[in-house]
C-alpha positions as MATLAB code, in Angstrom:
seq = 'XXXXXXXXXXXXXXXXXXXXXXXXXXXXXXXXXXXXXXXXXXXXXXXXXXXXXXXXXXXXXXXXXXXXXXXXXXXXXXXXXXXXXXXXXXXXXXXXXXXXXXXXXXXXXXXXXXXXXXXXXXXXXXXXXXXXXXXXXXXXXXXXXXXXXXXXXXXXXXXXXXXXXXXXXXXXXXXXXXXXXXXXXXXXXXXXXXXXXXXXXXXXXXXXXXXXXXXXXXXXXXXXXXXXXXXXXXXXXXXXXXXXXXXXXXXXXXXXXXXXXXXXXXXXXXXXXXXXXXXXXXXXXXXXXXXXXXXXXXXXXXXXXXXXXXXXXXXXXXXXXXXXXXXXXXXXXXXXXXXXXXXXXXX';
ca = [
       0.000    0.000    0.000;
       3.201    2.416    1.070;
       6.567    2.749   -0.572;
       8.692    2.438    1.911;
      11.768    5.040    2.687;
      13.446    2.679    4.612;
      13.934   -0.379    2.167;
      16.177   -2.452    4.364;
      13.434   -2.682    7.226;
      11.426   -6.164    7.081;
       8.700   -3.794    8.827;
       7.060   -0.516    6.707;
       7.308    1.963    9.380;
       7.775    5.090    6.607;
       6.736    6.377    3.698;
       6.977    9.454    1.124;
       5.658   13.051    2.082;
       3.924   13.839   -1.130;
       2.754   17.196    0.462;
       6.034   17.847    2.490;
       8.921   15.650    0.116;
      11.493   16.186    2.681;
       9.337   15.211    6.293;
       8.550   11.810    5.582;
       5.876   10.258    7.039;
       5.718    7.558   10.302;
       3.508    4.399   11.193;
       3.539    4.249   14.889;
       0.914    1.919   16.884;
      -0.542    3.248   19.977;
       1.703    1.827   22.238;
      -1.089    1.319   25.466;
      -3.055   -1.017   22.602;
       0.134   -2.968   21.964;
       0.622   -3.798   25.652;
      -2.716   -5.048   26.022;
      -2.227   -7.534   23.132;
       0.971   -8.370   24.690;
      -0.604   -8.880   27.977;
      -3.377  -10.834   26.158;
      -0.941  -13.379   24.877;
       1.102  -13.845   27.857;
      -2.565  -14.626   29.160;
      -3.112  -16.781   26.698;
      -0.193  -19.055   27.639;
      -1.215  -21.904   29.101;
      -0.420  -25.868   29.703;
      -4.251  -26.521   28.889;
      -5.298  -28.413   26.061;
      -9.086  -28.000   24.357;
     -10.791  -30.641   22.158;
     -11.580  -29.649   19.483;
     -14.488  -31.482   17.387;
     -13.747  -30.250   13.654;
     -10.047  -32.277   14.436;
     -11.248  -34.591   16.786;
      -7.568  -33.445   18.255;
      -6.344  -31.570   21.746;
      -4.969  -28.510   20.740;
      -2.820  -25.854   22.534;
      -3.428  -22.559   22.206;
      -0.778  -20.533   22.990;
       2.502  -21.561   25.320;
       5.172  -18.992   25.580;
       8.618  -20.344   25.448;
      11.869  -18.428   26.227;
      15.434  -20.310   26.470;
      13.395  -23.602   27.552;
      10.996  -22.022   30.276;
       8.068  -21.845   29.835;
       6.543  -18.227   30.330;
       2.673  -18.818   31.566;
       0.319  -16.914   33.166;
      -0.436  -19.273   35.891;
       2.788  -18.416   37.700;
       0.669  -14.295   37.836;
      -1.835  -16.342   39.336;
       0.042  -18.134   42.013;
       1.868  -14.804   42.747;
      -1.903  -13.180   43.278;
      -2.512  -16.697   45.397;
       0.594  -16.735   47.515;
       0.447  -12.715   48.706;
      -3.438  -12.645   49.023;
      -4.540  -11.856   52.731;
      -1.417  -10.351   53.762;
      -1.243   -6.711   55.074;
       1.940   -5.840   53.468;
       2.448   -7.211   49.932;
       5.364   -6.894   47.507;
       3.066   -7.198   44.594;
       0.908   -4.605   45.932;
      -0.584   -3.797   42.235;
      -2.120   -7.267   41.446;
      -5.593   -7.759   42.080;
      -8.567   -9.352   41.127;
      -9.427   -7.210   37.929;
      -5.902   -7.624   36.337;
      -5.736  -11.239   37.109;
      -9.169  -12.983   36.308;
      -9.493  -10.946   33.095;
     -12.665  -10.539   31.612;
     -14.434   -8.364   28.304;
     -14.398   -5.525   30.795;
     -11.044   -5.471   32.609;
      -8.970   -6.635   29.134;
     -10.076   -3.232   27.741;
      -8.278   -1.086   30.764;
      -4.383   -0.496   29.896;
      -4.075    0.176   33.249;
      -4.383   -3.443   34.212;
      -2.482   -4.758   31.741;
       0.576   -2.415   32.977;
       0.178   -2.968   36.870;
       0.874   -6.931   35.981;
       3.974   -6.108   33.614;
       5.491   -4.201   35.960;
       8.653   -4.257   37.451;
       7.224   -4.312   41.090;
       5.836   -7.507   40.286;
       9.120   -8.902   38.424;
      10.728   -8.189   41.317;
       8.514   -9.443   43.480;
       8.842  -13.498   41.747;
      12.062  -13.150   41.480;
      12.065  -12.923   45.121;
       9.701  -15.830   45.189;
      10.624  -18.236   42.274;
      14.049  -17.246   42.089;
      16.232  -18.768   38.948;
      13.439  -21.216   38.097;
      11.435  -18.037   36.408;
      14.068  -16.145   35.214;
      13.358  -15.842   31.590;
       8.888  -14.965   32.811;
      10.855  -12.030   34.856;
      12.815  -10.707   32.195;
       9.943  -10.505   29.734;
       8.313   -9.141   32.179;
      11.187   -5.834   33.037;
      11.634   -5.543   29.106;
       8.452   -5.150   28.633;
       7.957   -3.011   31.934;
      10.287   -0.488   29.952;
       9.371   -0.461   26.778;
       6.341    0.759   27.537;
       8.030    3.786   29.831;
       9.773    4.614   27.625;
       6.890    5.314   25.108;
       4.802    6.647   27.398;
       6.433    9.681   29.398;
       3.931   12.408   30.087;
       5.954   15.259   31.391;
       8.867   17.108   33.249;
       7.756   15.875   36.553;
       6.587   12.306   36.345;
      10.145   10.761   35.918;
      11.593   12.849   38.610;
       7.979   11.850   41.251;
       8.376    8.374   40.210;
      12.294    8.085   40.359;
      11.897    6.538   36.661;
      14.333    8.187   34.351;
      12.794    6.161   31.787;
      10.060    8.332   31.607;
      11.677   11.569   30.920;
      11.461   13.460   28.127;
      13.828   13.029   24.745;
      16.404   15.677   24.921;
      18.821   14.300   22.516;
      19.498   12.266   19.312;
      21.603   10.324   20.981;
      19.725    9.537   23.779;
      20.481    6.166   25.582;
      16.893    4.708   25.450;
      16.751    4.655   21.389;
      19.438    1.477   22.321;
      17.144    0.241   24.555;
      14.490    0.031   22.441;
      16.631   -1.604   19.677;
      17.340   -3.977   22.188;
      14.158   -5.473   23.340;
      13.624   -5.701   19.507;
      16.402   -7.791   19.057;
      14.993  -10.158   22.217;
      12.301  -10.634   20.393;
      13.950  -11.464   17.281;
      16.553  -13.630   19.268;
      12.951  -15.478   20.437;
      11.283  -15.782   17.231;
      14.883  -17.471   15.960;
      14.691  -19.695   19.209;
      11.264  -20.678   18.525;
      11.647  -21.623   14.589;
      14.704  -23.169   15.630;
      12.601  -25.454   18.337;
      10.137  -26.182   15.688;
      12.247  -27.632   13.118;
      13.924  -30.361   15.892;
      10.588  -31.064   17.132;
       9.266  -34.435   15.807;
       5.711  -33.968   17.076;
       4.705  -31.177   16.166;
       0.952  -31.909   15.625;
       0.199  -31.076   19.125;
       0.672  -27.369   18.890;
      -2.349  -26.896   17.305;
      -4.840  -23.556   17.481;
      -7.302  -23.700   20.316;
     -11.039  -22.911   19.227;
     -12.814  -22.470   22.823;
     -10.446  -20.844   25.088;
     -11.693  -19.403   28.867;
     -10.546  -15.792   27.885;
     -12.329  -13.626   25.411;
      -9.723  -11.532   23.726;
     -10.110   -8.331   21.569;
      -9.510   -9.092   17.470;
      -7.666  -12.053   17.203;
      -3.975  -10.604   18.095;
      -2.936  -13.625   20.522;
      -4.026  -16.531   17.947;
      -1.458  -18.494   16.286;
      -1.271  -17.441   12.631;
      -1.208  -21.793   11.646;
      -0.458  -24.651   12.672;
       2.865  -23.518   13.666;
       4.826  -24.316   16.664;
       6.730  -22.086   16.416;
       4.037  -19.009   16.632;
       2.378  -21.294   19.485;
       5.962  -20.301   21.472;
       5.909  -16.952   21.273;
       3.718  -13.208   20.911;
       1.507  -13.376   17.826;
       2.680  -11.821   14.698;
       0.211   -8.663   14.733;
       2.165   -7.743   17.898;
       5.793   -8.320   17.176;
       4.722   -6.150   13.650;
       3.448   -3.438   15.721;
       6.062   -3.562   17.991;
       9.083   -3.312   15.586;
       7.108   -0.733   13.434;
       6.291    1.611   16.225;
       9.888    1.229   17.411;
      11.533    2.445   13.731;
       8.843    5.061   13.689;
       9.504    6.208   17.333;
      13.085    6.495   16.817;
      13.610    8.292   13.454;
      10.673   10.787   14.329;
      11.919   12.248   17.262;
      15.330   11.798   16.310;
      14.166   14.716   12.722;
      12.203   16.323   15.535;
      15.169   17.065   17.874;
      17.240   17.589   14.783;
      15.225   20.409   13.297;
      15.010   22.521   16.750;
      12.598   20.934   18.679;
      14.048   21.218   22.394;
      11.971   17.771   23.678;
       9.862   15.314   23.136;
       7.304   14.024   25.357;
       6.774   10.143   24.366;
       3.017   10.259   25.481;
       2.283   13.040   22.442;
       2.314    9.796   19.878;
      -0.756    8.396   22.044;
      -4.364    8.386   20.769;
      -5.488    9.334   24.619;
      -6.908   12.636   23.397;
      -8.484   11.390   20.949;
     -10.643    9.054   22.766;
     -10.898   11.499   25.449;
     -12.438   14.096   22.887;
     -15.013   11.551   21.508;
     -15.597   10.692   24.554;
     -17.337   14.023   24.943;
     -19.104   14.220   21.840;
     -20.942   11.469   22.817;
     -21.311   12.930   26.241;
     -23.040   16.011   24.969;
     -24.967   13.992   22.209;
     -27.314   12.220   24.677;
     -29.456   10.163   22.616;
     -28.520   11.279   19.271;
     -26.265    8.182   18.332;
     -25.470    9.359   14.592;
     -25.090   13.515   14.421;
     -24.463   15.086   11.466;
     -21.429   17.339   10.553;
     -23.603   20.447   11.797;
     -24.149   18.736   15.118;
     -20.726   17.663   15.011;
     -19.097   21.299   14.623;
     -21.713   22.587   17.737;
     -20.559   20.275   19.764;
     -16.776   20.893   19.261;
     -17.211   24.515   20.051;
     -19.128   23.455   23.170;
     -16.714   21.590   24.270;
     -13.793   23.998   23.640;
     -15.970   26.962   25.207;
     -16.883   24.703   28.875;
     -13.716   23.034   28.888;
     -12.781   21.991   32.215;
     -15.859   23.729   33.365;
     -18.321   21.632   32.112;
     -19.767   18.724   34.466;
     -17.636   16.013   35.821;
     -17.981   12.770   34.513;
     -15.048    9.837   33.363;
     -14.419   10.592   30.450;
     -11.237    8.257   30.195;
      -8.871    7.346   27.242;
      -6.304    4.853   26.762;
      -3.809    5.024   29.555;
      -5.324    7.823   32.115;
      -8.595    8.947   33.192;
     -10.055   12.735   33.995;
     -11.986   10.777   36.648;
     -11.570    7.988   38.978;
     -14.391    4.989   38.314;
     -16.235    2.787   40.015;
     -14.215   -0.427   40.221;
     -15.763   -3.822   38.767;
     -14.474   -6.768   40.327;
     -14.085  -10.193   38.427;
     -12.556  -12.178   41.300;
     -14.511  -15.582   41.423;
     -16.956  -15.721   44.071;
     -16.055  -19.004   46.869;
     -18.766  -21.801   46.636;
     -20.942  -22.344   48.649;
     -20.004  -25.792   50.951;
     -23.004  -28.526   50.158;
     -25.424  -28.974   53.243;
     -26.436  -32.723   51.792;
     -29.993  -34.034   51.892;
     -32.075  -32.943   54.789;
     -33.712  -36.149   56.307;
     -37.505  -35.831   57.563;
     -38.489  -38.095   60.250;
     -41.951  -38.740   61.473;
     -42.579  -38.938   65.339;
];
């Protein structure tokens, strides 16, 4: 569909300016989107096998792999077990709602980045040890990519003590390596896993699941085929969108900083306002599901004229909300114990 400028790249992250010859123009994913689908196929990976009737075969969904551990989201789950009921807990950001994920709580960003975090890599590495080493550092690289892409402004990196987030001063700023890098790691892994797939001898049980617990947005954690090797690691959509936005990231604010820009702000590539904004036209649209471009125009200047003055409601995007919401819990309710048969007796 796009020429690419960069030919070399096995990702199309650029393309021609015909407007503006010498800007060229960038692909970059929202980044909060691409942590939820990498949070969806990390839960995804699982030991479980499904029958499937069409086969009349068990198949496997998805099973991360990584240096011959396996990287499941189980050992979240145990972490959530072990730490529940104690006052004081390392892992202080899991809960119910990032843990038992549902269609409501795979939509929030924000639970998706409280369980790649580094407080909870830190916190099984404490617990596991060396026997999870390779789940922990997926989840740190991950942890920091997503800093890194997501700084907000001047004061957030020095109230969290997370340099990461700070804004891009300089071309040769140390975090365009760092991003290079965890591209590589997941190049190294897609090697590993193709590598895995062509020793493996039985290979028809890494087949795609049909009927799978979780309901997942689009189909970004499924297997592509029949393919071990896309069984052992993220799904293709994701590493695409990962490399892509990476390239794009990099060379943008890279021209940016080079043509007199003093800094960049990583969160300005986000679609937050975006949602946030349509957020409000719908708002202020009430019942009037399909307005026309009249409507449309009205209700931009009424927003820009209330602004912050109009009434407080959530009107939340991607990554942050205006307001707090109610919180939904999807923890699974205990059962209740069986009483057994009552017996009557006649006096």
């Amino acid at each position: 569909m796009h020429k690419p400028v960069t030919a070399d790249s096995d990702v199309i992250f650029d393309t021609v300016n015909k407007a503006a010859p010498e800007r060229d123009l960038y692909f970059i994913a929202d980044v909060p989107h691409l942590i939820k689908t990498i949070r969806n196929c990390f839960g995804s990976s699982s030991e479980k096998r499904y029958y499937n009737r069409q086969t009349g075969k068990n198949m496997l969904r998805r099973r991360l792999e990584k240096n011959g551990e396996k990287i499941l989201w189980s050992t979240i789950v145990e972490l959530y077990k072990h730490q529940s009921g104690k006052t004081l807990r390392l892992s202080h950001q899991l809960n119910a709602q990032n843990i038992f994920i549902n269609g409501y709580s795979k939509m929030k960003v924000k639970y998706a980045a409280q369980v790649l975090s580094r407080t909870v890599a830190h916190h099984l590495e404490e617990w596991k040890g060396e026997s999870k080493r390779e789940t922990v550092d997926f989840i740190r690289r991950v942890n920091d990519f997503f800093d890194m892409l997501n700084g907000a402004h001047f004061e957030q990196a020095g109230r969290t003590l997370n340099l990461n987030l700070q804004a891009y001063y300089s071309p040769n700023d140390e975090r365009f390596q760092k991003l290079e890098d965890f591209v590589a790691y997941l190049d190294d892994w897609k090697k590993e896993a193709e590598a895995l797939d062509k020793n493996n001898t039985s290979k028809n049980i890494f087949l795609q699941d049909i009927g799978h617990s979780f309901d997942f947005e689009e189909d970004e954690d499924e297997p592509e085929e029949e393919d071990p090797a896309s069984v052992r690691q993220l799904s293709r959509q994701t590493l695409e969108g990962i490399k892509m936005t990476v390239c794009a990231f990099t060379k943008a604010v890279k021209f940016l900083l080079g043509e007199g820009t003093k800094f960049i702000n990583a969160r300005i590539f986000c679609q937050d306002p975006l949602e946030q904004f349509f957020s409000k036209q719908r708002a202020r649209g009430g019942g009037s599901t399909t307005p026309n471009f009249s409507q449309f125009i009205n209700e931009s200047r009424g927003i820009g004229q209330l602004g912050e003055m109009g009434a407080k409601r959530n009107f939340s995007g991607n990554t942050e909300e205006l307001e707090k919401s109610m919180e939904i819990s999807s923890e699974p309710l205990p059962k209740r114990k069986s009483l057994g048969r009552a017996v009557m007796t006649r006096k």
